[in-house]
N, C-alpha and C positions, 0 to 999 in steps of 0.2 A: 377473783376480782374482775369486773367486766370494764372490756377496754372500749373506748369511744373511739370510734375510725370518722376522722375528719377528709372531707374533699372540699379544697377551696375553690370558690367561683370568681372569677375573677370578668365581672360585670359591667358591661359600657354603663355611664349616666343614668337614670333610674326611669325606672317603667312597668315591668313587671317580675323583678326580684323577687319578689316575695312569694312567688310560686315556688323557691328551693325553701324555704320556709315549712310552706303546706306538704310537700312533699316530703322531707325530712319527718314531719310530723307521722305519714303515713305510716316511715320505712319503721319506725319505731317503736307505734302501736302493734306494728308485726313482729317485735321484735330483732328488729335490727336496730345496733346501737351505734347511729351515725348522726354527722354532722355536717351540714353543707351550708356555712359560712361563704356568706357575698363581700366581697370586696371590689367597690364602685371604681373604675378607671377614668381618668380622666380623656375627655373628651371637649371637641369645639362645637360641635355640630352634628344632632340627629336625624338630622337630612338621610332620607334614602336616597341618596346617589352613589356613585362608582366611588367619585374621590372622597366624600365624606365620611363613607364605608373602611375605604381602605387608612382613610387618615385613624381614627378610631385601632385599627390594628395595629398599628404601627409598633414598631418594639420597645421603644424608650418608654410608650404608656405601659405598657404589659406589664417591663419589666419592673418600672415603679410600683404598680400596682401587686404584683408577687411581692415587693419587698417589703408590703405592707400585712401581706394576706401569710406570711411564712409567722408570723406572731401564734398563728393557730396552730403551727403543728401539724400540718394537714401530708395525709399522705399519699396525696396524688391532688395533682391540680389542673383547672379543667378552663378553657379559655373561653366563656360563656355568652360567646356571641359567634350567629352565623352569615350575617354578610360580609363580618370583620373578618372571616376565614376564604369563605368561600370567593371572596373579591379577588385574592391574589391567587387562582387556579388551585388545584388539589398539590402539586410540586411545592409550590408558593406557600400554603396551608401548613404540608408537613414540616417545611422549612421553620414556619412561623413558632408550632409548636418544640422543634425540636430543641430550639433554644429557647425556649421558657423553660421546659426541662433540665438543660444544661446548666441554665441559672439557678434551678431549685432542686437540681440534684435528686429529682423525683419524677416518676411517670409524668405527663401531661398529655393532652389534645385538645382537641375544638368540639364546638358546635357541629359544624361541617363536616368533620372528620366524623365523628360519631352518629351522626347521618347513614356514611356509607357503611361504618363497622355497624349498623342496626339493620341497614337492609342484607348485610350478606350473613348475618347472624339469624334470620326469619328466614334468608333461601329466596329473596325479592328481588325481581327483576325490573319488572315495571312499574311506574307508579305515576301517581298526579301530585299535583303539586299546587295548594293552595296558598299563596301567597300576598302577604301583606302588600310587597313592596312595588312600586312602579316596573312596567318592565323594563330598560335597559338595565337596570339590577336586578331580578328579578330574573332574566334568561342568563344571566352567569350560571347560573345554581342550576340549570341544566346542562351546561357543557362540565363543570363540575364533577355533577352525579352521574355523565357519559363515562370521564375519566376514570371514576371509580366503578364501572362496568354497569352502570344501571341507568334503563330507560325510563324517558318520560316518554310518558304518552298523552298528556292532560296538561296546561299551564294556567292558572286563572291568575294575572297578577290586578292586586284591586288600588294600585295606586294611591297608598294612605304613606304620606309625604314625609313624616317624622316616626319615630322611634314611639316619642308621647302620645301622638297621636293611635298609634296601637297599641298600648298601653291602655286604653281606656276604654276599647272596643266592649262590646259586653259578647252575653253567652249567643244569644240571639243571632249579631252579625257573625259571630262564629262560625254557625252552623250554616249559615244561609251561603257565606265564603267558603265554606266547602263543597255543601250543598252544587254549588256552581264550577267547579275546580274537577270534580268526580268524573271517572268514566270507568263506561262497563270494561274496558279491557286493564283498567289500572289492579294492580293486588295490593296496594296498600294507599293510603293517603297522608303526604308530606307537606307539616305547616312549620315553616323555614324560619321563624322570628321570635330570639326569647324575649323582643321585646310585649309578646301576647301573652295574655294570661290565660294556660289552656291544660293547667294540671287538675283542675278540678271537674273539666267534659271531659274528660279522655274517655271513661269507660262507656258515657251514654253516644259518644260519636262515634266508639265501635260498635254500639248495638245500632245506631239508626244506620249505618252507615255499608253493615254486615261485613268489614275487612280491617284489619291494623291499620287503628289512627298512629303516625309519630311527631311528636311535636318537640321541635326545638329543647325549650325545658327540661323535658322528660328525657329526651334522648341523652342530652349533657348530664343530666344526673347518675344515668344511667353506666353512662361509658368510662364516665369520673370513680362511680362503687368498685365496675369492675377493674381498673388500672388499681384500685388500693386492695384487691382483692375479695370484693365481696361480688356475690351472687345472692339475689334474694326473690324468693317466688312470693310475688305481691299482686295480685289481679286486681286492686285497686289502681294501681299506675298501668293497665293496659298489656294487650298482647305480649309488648316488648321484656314487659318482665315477669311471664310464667311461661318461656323458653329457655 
């Protein structure tokens, strides 16, 4: 009998969710028998700033929203937003998570955290950083990823105001936002926002791009398999999962 290994997402306000959707669809076809159920938190505002970031993490949403998302059964859960993490320092992050876990009695992380376990899982030290968000949010996630021993060398922030608003971005602005984020000394390129829909470029952004794209989504999926204990070599989701 085949058992279904559920990772819960545990999702600010809506935007581009539905990338754990396509991507579960992928892990599938390859036969991996999983499930990555969103669970929407509540939120006041998708403002990219510092406090509307950090209001969105906050613990009382979280922990509502796990007590909504433990209906699935899920065995490991994944806290599917990275300015919600990355806004209260890497100390602050792990803090954040450690009591979502506590509550659920189950592995957990972040966005952000799964950020750094990706770059020292690839052996990455430097990279760029293509990013949605305005910069005073947007250079947190550099001291951040300092914290967790890796350099930026590259910062493009493109200043798109809300959450919805990238959310809707298409393939085009994708590419072009990286496109401009790139530099010859970065080894990988980092697009920091699950609110992007960016599971379906991955593989063509490694190939135009010749280095490991990670993006938000993918990474969270990612870090979510292996806390429930899967590994799966999928070269359709990107460098990050045929190591």
């Amino acid at each position: 009998m085949r058992v279904t290994t559920t990772v819960a997402m545990l999702y600010p306000g809506h935007a581009a969710e539905d990338d754990y959707e396509l991507i579960a669809s992928v892990l599938v076809a390859a036969g991996t028998d999983v499930r990555l159920p969103v669970t929407i938190t509540e939120i006041e505002s998708d403002d990219h700033t510092v406090d509307a970031m950090a209001a969105v993490g906050e613990q009382h949403r979280l922990a509502e929203g796990l007590r909504r998302a433990q209906a699935d059964q899920p065995a490991s859960v994944m806290w599917a937003c990275t300015s919600g993490s990355f806004v209260y320092g890497l100390d602050g992050a792990r803090r954040q998570v450690a009591d979502v876990a506590a509550l659920a009695g189950l592995p957990a992380s972040s966005t952000s955290l799964a950020f750094v376990e990706a770059c020292h899982h690839l052996g990455l030290s430097r990279v760029a950083i293509a990013a949605t968000y305005p910069d005073p949010l947007a250079s947190r996630f550099i001291g951040f990823l300092g914290d967790g021993g890796i350099e930026v060398v590259s910062l493009r922030a493109n200043d798109i105001g809300t959450a919805s608003e990238a959310g809707i971005l298409d393939g085009d602005g994708l590419f072009d936002m990286i496109a401009a984020a790139d530099h010859p000394d970065a080894e990988a390129l980092l697009i920091p926002d699950t609110a992007l829909h960016t599971a379906m470029w991955i593989t063509g952004l490694e190939e135009k791009f010749a280095k490991p794209v990670l993006t938000a989504n993918q990474v969270t999926a990612w870090q979510g398999l292996r806390l429930a204990g899967i590994n799966s070599f999928i070269p359709e989701l990107g460098t990050l999962f045929t190591r």
